[in-house]
C-alpha positions as CSV (number, residue, x, y, z in Angstrom):
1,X,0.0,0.0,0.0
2,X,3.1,2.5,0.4
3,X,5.9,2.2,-1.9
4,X,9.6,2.1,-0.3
5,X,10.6,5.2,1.3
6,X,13.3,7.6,-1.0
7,X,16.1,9.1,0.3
8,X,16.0,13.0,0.7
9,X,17.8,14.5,-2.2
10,X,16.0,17.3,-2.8
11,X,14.1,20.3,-0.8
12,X,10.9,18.8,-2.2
13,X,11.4,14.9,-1.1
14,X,11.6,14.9,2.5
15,X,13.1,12.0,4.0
16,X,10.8,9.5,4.7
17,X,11.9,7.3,7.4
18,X,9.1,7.4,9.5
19,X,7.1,5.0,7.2
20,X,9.4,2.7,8.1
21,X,7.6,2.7,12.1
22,X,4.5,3.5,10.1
23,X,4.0,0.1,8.6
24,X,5.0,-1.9,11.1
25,X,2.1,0.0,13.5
26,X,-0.4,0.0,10.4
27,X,-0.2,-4.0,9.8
28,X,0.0,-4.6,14.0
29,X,-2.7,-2.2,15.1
30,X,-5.3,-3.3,11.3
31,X,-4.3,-6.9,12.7
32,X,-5.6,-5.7,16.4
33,X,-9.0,-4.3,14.6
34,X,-9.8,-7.5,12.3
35,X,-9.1,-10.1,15.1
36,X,-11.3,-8.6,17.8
37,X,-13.6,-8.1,15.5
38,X,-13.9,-11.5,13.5
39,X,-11.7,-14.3,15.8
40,X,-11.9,-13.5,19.6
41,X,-15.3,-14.1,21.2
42,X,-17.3,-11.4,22.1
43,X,-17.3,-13.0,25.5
44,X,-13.8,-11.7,25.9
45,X,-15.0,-8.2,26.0
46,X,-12.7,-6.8,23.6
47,X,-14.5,-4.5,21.5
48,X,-12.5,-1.3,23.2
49,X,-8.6,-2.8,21.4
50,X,-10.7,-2.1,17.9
51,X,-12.0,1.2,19.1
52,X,-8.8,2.0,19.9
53,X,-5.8,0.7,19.1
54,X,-7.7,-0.5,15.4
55,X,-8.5,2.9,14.5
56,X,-5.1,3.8,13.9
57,X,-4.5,1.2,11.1
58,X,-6.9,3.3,8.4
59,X,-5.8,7.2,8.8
60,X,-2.2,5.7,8.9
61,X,-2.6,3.8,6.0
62,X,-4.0,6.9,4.3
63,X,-1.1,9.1,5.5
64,X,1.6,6.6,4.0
65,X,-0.1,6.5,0.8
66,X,-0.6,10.4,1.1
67,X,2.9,11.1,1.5
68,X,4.4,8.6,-0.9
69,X,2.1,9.6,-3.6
70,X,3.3,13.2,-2.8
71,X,6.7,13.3,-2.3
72,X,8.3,9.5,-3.5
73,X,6.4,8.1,-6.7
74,X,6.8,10.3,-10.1
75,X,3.4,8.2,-11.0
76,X,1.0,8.0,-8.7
77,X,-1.4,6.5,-10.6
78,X,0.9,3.5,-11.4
79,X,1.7,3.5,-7.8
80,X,-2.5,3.5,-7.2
81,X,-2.8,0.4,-9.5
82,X,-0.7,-1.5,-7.4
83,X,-2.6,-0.9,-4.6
84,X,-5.5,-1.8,-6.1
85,X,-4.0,-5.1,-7.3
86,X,-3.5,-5.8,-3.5
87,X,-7.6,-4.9,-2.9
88,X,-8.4,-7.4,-5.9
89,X,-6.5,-10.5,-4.2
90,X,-8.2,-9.6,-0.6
91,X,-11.7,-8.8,-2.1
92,X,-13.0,-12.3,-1.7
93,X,-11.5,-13.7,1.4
94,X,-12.8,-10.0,2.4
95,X,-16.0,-10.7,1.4
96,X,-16.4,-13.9,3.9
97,X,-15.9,-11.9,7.2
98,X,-19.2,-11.7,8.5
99,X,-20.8,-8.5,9.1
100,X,-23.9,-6.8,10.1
101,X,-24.9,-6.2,6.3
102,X,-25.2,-8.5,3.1
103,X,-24.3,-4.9,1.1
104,X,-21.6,-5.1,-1.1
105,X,-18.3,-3.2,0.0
106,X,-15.3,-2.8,-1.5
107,X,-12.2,-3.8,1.2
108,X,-9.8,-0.6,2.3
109,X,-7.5,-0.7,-0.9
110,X,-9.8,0.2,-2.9
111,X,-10.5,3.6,-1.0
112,X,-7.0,3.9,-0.8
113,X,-6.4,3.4,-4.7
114,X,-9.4,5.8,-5.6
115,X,-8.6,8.5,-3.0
116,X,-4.3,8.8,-4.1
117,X,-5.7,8.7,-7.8
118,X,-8.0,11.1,-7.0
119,X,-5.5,13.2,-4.9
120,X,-3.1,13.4,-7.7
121,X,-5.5,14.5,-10.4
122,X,-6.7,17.6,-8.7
123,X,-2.9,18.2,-7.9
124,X,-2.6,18.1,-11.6
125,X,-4.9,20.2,-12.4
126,X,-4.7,22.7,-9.9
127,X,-0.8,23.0,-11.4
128,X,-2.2,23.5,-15.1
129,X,-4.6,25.6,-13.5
130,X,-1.6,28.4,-12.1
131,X,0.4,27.3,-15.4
132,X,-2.6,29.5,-17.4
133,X,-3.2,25.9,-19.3
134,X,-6.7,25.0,-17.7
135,X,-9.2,28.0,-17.7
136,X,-11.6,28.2,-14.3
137,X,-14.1,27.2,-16.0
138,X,-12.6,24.3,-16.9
139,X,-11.2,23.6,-13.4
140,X,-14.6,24.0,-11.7
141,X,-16.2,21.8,-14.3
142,X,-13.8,19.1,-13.4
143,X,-13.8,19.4,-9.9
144,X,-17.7,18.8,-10.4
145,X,-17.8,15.8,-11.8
146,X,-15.3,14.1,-9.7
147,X,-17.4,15.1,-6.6
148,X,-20.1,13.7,-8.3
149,X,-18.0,10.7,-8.8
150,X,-16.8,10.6,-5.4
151,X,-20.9,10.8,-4.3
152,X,-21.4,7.7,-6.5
153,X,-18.9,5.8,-5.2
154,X,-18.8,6.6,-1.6
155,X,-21.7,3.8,-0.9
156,X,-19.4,1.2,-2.1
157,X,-16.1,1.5,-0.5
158,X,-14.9,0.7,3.6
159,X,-15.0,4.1,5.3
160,X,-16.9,5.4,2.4
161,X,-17.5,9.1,1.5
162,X,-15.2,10.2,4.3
163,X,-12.1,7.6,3.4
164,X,-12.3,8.4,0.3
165,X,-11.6,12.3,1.1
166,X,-8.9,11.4,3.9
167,X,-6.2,11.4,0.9
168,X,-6.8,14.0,-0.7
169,X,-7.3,16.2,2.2
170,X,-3.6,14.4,3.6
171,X,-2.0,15.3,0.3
172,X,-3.1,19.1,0.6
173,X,-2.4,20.0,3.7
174,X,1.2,17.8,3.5
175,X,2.0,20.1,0.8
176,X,1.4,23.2,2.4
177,X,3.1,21.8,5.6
178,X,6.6,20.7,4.2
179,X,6.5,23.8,1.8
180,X,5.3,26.5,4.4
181,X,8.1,29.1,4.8
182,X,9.1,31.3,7.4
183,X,6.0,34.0,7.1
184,X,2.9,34.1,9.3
185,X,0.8,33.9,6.4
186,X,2.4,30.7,4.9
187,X,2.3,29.2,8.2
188,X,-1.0,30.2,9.2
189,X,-2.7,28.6,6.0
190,X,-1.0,25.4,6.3
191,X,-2.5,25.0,9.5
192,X,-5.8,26.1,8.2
193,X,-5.1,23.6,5.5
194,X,-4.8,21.0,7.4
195,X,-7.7,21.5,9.5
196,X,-10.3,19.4,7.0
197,X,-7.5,16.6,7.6
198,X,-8.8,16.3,11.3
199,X,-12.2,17.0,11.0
200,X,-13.2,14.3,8.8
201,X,-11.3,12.0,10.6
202,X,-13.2,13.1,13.7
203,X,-16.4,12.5,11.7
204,X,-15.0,8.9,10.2
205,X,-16.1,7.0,14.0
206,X,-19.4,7.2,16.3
207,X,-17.1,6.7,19.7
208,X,-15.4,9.4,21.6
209,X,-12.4,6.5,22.0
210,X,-12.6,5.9,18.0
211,X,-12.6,9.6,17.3
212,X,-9.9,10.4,19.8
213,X,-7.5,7.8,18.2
214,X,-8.2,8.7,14.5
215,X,-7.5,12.1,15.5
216,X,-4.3,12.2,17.3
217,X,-3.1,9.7,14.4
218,X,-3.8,12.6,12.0
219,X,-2.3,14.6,13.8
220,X,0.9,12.6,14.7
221,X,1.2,12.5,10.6
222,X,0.6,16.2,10.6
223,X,3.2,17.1,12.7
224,X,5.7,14.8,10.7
225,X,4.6,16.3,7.3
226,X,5.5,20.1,9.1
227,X,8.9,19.2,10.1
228,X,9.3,16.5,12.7
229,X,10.0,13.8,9.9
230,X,13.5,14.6,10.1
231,X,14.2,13.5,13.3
232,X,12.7,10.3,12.7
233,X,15.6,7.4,13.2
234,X,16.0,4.3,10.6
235,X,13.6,1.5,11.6
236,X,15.6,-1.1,12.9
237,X,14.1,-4.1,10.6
238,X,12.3,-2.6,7.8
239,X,9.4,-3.9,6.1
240,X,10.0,-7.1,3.9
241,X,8.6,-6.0,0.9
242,X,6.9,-9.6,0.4
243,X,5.2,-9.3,4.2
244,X,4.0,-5.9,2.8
245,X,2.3,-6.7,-0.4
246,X,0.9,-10.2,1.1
247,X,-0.2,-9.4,4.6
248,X,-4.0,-7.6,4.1
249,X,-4.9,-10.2,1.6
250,X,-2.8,-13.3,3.7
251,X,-4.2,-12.6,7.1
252,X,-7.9,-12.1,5.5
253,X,-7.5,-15.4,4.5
254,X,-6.3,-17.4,7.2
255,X,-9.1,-15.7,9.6
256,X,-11.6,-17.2,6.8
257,X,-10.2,-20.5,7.3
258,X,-10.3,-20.2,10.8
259,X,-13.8,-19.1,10.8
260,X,-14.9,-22.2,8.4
261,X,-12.9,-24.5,10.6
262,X,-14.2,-23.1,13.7
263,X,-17.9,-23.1,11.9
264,X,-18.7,-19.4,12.0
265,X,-18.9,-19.6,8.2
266,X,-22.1,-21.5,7.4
């Protein structure tokens, strides 16, 4: 879902070691989420680790993605493809966790794919836009029908209308963090810039624990994007890059098995 950090060589690609911690607690605290919520009985009583520690996974997972598709991929829509590859292989073991509703959903990498490619389009053309190449006219015209796309597609996706934004927003308000200079004004419309970033991920969970933790996650990423990335250490073990890629579509399918072996899946 992220692609493998670049080394800072330039002003505009800020190192990126902190996805290196930032996978390892995605996959541990998405693991923490999906177990308590499809393995453990509810006799255990632990509903509050996936209101808690499992609502990290998503906004981080958004943030990586974000960040990668801003500052370390020159195509971000080849880089969205991949993820989506990912969401194809999980979609059916995905499909046999049981849930509340028989509605069709589309697992997390596809809000993930959908939200960078939609991220990096509107980047695109809000730069042709200040290039003179795409009128205002134009630009509101486009930025009409993909709100109209992202309203017909919201239903069909995990975290739906809201995850789907979460990227974007990420992408904008990274942008204006990293790049903020010295002035009040800069600085002051980063941080009203990345405002939206935290209030639809306060919006994303019913709980105040769930809201709390998707929050301060934002935030954590925030504060990265405006500065504190750089004091980030190299992860000790990094990532197998095999783990990475099979993990969300492995660990949905073992917890299938498990289920039909356990006969939860009728």
């Amino acid at each position: 879902m992220t692609a493998q950090a670049a080394s800072s060589t330039a002003p505009d690609r800020p190192i990126s070691t902190w996805t290196g911690w930032g996978q390892w607690l995605a996959l541990a605290t998405m693991t923490v989420d999906h177990l308590t919520r499809y393995v453990f009985p509810s006799a255990w009583e632990l509903g509050w680790a996936g209101s808690s520690i499992g609502r990290i996974a998503f906004p981080l997972f958004a943030a990586m993605v974000a960040w990668h598709g801003l500052f370390n991929t020159r195509n971000p829509l080849r880089y969205a493809r991949r993820i989506l590859i990912i969401g194809i292989a999980a979609q059916l073991p995905y499909m046999m966790m049981p849930r509340a509703s028989d509605a069709f959903i589309l697992n997390v990498c596809f809000t993930l794919a959908l939200g960078l490619a939609w991220g990096a389009w509107l980047r695109d053309l809000l730069a042709r836009h200040r290039s003179g190449s795409l009128g205002s006219v134009w630009l509101g015209a486009a930025v009409a029908a993909t709100l109209a796309l992202w309203y017909l597609l919201g239903g069909w996706v995990e975290y739906g209308h809201r995850g789907l934004l979460l990227i974007p927003l990420f992408m904008l308000a990274m942008h204006h963090l990293h790049g903020a200079g010295e002035s009040l004004v800069e600085r002051l419309q980063a941080v009203a810039l990345a405002a939206p970033v935290l209030i639809v991920a306060g919006l994303m969970n019913s709980s105040d624990m769930a809201k709390s933790f998707t929050v301060a996650t934002c935030l954590a990423v925030l504060w990265l994007a405006a500065g504190a990335h750089r004091l980030t250490p190299d992860v000790p073990l990094a990532m197998p890059r095999r783990l990475w890629l099979t993990w969300y579509p492995g660990h949905f399918a073992l917890i299938a098995l498990w289920l039909w072996a356990s006969g939860a899946l009728g």
